[in-house]
C-alpha positions as CSV (number, residue, x, y, z in Angstrom):
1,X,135.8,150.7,8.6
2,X,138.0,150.6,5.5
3,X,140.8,151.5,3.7
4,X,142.5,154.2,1.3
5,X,145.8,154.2,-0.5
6,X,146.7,150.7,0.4
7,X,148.4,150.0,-3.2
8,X,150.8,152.5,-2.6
9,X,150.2,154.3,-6.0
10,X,148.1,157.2,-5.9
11,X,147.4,158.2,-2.3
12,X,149.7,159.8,-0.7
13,X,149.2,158.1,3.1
14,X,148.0,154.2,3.8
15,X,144.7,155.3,6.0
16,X,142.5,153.1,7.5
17,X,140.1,154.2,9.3
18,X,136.4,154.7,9.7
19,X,133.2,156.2,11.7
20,X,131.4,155.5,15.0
21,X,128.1,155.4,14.9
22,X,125.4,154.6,17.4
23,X,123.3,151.7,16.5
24,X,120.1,153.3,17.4
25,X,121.0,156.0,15.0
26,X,121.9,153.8,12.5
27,X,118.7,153.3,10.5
28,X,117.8,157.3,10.7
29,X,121.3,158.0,9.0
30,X,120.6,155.4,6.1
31,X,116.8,156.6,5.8
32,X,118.8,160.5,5.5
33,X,121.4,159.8,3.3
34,X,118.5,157.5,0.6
35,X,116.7,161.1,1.0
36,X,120.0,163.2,0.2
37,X,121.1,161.1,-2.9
38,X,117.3,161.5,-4.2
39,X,117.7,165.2,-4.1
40,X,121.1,165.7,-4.9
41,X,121.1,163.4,-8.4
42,X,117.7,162.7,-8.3
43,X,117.5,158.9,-8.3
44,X,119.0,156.1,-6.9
45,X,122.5,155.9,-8.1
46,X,122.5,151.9,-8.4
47,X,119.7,151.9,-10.5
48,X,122.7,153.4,-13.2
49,X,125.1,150.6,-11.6
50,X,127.2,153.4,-9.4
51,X,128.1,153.5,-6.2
52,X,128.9,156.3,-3.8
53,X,132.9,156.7,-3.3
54,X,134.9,158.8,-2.2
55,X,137.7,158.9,-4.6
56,X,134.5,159.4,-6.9
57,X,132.7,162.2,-5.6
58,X,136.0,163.7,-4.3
59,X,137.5,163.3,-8.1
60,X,139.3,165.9,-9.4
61,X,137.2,166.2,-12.7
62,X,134.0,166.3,-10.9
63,X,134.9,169.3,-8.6
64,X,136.5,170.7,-11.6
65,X,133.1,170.3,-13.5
66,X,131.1,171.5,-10.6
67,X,133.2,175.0,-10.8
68,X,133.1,175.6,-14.6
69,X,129.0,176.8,-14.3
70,X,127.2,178.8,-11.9
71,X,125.2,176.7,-9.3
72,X,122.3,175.3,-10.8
73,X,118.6,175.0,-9.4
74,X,117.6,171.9,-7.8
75,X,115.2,170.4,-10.1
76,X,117.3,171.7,-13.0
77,X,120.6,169.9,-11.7
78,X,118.4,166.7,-11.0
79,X,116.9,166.6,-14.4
80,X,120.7,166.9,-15.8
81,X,121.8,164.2,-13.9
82,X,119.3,161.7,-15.0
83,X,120.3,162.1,-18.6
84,X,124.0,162.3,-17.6
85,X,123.4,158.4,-16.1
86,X,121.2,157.8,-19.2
87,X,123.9,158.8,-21.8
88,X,126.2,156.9,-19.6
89,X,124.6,153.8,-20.0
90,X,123.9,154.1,-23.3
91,X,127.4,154.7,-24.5
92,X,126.9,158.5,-25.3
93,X,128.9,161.5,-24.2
94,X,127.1,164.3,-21.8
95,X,127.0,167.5,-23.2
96,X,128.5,170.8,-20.5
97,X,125.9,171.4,-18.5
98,X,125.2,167.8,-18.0
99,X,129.2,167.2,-16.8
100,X,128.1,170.9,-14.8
101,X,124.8,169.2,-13.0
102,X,126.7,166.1,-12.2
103,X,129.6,167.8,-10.8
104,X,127.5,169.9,-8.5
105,X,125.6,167.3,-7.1
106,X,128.7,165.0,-6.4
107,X,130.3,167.8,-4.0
108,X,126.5,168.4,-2.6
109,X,126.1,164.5,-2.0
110,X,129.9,165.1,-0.3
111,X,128.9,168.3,1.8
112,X,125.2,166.7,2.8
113,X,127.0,163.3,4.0
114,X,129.7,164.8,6.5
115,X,126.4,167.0,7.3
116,X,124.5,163.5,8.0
117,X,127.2,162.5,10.3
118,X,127.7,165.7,13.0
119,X,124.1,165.6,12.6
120,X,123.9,161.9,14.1
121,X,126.7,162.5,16.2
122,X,129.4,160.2,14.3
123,X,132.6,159.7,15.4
124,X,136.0,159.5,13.2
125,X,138.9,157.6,13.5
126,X,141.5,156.8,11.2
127,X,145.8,155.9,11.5
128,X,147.7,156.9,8.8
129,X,151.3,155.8,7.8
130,X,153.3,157.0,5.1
131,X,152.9,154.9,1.1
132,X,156.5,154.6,1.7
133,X,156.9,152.4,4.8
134,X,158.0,148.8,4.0
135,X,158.0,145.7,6.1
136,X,161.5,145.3,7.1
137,X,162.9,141.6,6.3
138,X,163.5,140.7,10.0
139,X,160.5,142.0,11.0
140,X,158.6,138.6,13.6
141,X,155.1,139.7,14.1
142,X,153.6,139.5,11.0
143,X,150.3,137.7,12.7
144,X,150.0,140.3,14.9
145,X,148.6,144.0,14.6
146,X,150.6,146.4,13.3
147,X,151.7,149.4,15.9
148,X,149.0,151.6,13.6
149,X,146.3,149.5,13.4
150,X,146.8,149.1,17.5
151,X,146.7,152.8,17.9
152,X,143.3,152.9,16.0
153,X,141.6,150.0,18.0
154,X,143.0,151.7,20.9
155,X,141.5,155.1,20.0
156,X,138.4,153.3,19.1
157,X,138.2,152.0,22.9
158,X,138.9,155.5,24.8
159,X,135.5,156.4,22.5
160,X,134.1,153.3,23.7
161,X,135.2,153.5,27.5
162,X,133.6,157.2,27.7
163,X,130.3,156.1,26.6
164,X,129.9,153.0,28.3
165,X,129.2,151.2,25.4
166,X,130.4,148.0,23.8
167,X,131.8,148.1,19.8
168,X,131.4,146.5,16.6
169,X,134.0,146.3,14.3
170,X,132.3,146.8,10.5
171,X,134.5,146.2,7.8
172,X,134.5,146.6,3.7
173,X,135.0,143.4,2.0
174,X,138.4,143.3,0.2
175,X,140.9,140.6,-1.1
176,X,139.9,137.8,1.0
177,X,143.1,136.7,1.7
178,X,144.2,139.7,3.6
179,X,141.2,139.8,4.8
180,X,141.5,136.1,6.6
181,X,145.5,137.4,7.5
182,X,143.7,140.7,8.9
183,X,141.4,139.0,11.3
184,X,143.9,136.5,12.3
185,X,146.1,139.5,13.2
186,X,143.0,140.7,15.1
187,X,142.9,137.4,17.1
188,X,146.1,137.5,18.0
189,X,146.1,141.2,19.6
190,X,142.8,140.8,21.5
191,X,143.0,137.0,22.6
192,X,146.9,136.4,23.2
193,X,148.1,140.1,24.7
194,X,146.8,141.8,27.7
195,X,146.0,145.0,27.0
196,X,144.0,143.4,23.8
197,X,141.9,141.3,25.8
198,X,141.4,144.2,28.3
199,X,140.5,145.9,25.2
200,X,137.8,143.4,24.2
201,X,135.9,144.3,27.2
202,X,134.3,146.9,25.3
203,X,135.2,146.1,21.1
204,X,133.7,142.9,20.0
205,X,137.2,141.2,18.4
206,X,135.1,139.7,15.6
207,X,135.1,141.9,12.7
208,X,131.5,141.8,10.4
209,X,132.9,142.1,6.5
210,X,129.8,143.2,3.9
211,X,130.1,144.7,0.5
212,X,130.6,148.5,0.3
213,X,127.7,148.6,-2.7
214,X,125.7,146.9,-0.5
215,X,126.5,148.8,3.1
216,X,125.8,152.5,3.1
217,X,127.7,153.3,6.5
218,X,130.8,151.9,4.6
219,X,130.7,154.3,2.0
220,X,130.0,157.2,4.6
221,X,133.6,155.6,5.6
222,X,134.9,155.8,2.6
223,X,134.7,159.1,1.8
224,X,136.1,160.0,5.2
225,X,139.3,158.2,4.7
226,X,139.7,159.2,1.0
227,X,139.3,162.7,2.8
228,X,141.6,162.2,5.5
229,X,144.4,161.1,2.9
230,X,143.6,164.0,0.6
231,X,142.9,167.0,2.7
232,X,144.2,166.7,6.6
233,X,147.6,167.4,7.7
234,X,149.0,166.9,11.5
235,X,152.7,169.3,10.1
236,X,153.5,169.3,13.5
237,X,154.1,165.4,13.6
238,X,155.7,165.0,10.4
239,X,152.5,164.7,8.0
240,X,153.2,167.4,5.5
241,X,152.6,165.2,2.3
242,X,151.3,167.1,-0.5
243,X,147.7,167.6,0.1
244,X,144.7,168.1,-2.5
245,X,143.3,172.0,-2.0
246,X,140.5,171.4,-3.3
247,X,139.6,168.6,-0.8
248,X,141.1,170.1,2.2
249,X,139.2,173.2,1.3
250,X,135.7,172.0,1.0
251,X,135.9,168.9,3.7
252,X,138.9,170.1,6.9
253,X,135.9,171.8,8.8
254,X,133.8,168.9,8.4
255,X,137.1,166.5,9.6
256,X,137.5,168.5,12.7
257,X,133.7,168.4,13.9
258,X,133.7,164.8,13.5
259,X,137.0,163.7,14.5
260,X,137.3,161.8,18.1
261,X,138.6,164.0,21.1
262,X,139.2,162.4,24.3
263,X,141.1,161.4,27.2
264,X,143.4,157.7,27.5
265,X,145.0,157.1,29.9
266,X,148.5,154.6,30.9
267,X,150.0,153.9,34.1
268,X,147.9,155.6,35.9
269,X,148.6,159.1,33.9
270,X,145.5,160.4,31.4
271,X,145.9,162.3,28.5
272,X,144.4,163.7,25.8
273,X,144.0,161.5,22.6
274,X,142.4,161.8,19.4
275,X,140.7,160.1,16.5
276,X,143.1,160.6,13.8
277,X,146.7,159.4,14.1
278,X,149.5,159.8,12.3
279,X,152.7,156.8,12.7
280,X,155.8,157.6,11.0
281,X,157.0,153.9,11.0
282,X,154.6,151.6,12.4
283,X,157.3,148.3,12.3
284,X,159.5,150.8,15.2
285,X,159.1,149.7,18.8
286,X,156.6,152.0,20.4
């Protein structure tokens, strides 16, 4: 799980959000994706102190530099990208085709990682709220989820539910003092309501935090979420922020395979329900 647009400058929704993934097909997605970033760049990126993100491979400048050269050969784009990370280290500026090669293989490492995760049958879920929501000064349940965060986790357990599975909850590291105030919030929804603790039948209400440099499943979630902000629209709902077309253009296909589809259900009615959700004001009574 993590986060995108949090700081309210940039992005143009607060996401968070993040991808399901069976545990048995955990270590055959991180053996893939090692394998994909080998022949995409053509080394390990943290040997040139980088790390795979999403508002990095999803940058504007790098799509932009993939497009301004036709589509190189493998071994040719590889052999570009080495030196690009070289000069890079070294202080000196890439020359065209170098900015070209690294370009391409950013969008390929985008388009093979969304591949990696329909391929291992992946899961995505995500609530978004708008960068303009504020906390309203009377508002009382500050330790306590908010009404987006409790749509996600409940989104998360329909998933859950239909597989007869139980959960983890994997998040990036942040700020670790809203990280301490996050999974005290977390406490408080699955310990002291009942529909949480009904909820942590199947979710395990102790979050796991690890670095994202360090975690390659949370930078699979990273880009999703950057994504999500970027280049998905619910219109119908109210989310018609401007998007990015370039995003939305190379990743909205990939979104729709992987995003959750189900049924919930409430007072005895079912329903249909989906991964991605969209809360106008999450502070308003539901």
């Amino acid at each position: 799980m993590d986060e995108s647009g949090h700081d309210h400058r940039n992005m143009p929704y607060e996401v968070r959000g993040g991808i399901a993934l069976h545990a048995a097909k955990l270590w055959p997605f991180i053996q893939s994706w090692r394998r994909l970033e080998l022949d995409v760049f053509g080394a390990e990126l943290a040997q040139y102190k980088k790390e795979i993100k999403g508002c990095k491979l999803m940058d504007k400048d790098r799509l932009k530099w993939a497009r301004q050269g036709s589509l190189m050969p493998d071994e040719e784009r590889r052999r570009l990208c080495r030196v690009f990370f070289t000069k890079g280290l070294e202080g000196n500026r890439p020359c065209r085709d170098e900015f070209t090669a690294y370009g391409q293989a950013c969008r390929g490492m985008a388009e093979g990682v969304f591949d990696l995760l329909c391929n291992h049958d992946a899961r995505l879920f995500a609530s978004v709220v708008p960068r303009t929501i504020e906390r309203p000064f009377d508002f009382t349940y500050e330790n306590y989820l908010r009404k987006d965060h409790v749509f996600l986790f409940e989104r998360y357990f329909y998933f859950l539910e239909e597989k007869k599975e139980d959960g983890l909850v994997v998040m990036d590291e942040s700020d670790q003092n809203e990280d301490t105030r996050f999974v005290r919030r977390l406490h408080n929804y699955f310990q002291r309501t009942a529909t949480g603790r009904y909820r942590s039948t199947r979710i395990v209400p102790v979050p796991f935090f690890v670095a994202s440099d360090m975690a390659i499943p949370i930078q699979a979630a990273d880009l999703c979420i950057y994504c999500v902000n970027w280049g998905f629209r619910l219109p119908l709902l109210g989310m018609t922020a401007t998007e990015r077309l370039d995003v939305k253009d190379l990743t909205c296909a990939w979104i729709a395979k992987l995003q959750y589809h189900g049924e919930g259900y409430k007072d005895g009615q079912t329903f249909k329900t989906h991964g991605i959700v969209y809360v106008p004001d999450p502070y308003e009574s539901r």
